[in-house]
N, C-alpha and C positions, 0 to 999 in steps of 0.2 A: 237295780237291786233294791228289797224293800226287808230290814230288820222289821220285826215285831215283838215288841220285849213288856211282856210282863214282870215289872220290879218287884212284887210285894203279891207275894199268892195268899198274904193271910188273907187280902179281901175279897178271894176268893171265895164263896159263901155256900154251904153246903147244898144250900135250894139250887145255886149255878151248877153246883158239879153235880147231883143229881139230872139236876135236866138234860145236862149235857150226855149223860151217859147214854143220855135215851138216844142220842143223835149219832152215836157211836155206828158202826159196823162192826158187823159179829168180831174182826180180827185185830181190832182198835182194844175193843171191850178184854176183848180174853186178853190180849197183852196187859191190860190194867190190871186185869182182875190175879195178874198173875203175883203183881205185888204185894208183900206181905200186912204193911200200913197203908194206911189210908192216905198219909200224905206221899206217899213217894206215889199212888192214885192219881193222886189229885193233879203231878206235876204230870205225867203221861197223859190225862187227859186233857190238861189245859195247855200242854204241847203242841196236841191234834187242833186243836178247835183255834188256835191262833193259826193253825195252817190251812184250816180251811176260810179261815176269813181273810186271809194273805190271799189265796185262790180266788176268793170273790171279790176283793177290790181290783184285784190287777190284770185278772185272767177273766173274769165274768164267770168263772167255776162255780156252780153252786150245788152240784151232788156230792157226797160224801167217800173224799178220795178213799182209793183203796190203794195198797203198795205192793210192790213186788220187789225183788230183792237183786241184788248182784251176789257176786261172787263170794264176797267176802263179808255179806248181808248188809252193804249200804241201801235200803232203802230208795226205791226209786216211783213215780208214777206212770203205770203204765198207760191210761189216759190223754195222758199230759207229758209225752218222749220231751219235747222241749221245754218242760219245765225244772227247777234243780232245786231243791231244795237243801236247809240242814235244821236240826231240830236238838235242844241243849236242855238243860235245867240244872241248878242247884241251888240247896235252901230255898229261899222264897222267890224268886228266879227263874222265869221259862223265855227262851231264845228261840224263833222262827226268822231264817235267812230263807228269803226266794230272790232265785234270779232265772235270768234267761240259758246262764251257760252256768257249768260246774262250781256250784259253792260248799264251805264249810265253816261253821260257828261252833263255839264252843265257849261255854261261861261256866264262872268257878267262882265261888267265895273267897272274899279276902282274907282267909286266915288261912292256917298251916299248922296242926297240932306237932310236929316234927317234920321238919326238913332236910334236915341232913342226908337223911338215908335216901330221899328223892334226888341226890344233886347228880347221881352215876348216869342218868338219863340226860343231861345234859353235856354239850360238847365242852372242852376244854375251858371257848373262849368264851363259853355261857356263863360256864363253873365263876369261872374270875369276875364276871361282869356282875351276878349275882352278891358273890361276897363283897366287893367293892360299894356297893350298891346302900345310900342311907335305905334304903325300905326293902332289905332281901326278898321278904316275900310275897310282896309285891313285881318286885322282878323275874321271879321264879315263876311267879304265875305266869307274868307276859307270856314268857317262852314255854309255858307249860300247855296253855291254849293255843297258841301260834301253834304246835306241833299235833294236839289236838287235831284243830282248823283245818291245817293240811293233810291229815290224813283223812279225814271226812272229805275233805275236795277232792280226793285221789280216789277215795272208794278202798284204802289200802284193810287189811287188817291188822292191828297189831301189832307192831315187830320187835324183836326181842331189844334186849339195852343199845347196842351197839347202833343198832340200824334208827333207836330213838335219838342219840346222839347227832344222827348226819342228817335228822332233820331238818330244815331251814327255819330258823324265825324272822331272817331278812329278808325284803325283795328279792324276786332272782329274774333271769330274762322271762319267768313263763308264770310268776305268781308272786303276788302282791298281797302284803297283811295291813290289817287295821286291827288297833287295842285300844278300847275306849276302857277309862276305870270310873264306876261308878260309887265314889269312895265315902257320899252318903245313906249310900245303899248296902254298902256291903259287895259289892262284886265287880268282877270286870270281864268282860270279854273281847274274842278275837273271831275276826273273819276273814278267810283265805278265799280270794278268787282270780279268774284268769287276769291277768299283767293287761293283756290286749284287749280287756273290756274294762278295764277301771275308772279308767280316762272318761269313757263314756256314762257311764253308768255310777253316779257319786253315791257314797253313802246315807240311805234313808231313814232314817229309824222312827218307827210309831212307837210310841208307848200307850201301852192299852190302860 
């Protein structure tokens, strides 16, 4: 498995996202353009383009994926059947996870304008662990992206509170998390992959 985490999109420089745009496919572009600012642009495009250089160091890929979708619209490469991807961003922030077998990433800023009202999507023994906790919302996030993670590794969509609750944020016999906090950066994130390739397969992370 190989992370590729842009920390800081301010350095992002309008000549880079310009060019890059050129590099796009038609269905890269239109999802960008469907964005209303420029920066939530900016993070969509610099999504892709971490994923395609994820593809070209690891995989010798160097045409410009195109995706097709599942069920529930998890993005998938049809080029590329054994390749897996996950793809995140917030604030200054862009998260590309590639592996060989099913992954999911997911990164979030360290703040919390209100919490409260988020804690019903948490299980019981989240709830307590949370309030217990010297840094709630930092805790809250763990388990906020861990549940993220594995729904992006499942392909699932969405599921109402209840079923966000019996999500897992611990190991289990079939899926294994990682939560790195990047707490001078402002963020943190999680990545959910299979249990029986973890062992093998350590965590890599580029920073671009």
């Amino acid at each position: 498995m190989i992370l590729l985490l842009e920390p800081d999109l301010s350095a992002y420089t309008d000549e880079q996202y310009q060019a890059d745009l050129m590099l796009l496919p038609a269905q890269r572009y239109e999802k960008a353009m469907k964005y209303r600012f420029t920066e939530d642009r900016k993070r969509c495009v610099r999504a892709y383009m971490l994923l395609r250089e994820g593809l070209r160091r690891e995989y010798g890929y160097t045409d410009a994926p195109v995706f097709d979708f599942g069920p529930h619209g998890k993005p998938f490469l049809p080029d590329l059947p054994d390749v897996h991807f996950s793809l995140s961003h917030t604030g200054n922030a862009v998260l590309c996870a590639l592996d060989d077998h099913p992954i999911g990433a997911d990164i979030e800023m360290l703040r919390i304008r209100r919490m409260d009202h988020l804690l019903s999507i948490l299980s019981s023994e989240e709830h307590e662990a949370v309030l217990q906790d010297p840094q709630p919302e930092h805790r809250f996030l763990e388990f906020w992206t861990r549940k993220e993670s594995f729904l992006k590794f499942t392909g699932q969509g969405l599921p109402g509170i209840r079923a966000l609750q019996e999500i897992p944020t611990v190991d289990t016999d079939t899926v294994c998390f990682e939560t790195i906090i990047c707490e001078a950066d402002g963020f943190l994130y999680s990545v959910c992959r299979s249990k029986s390739n973890s062992s093998e397969l350590p965590l890599n992370t580029s920073i671009q």
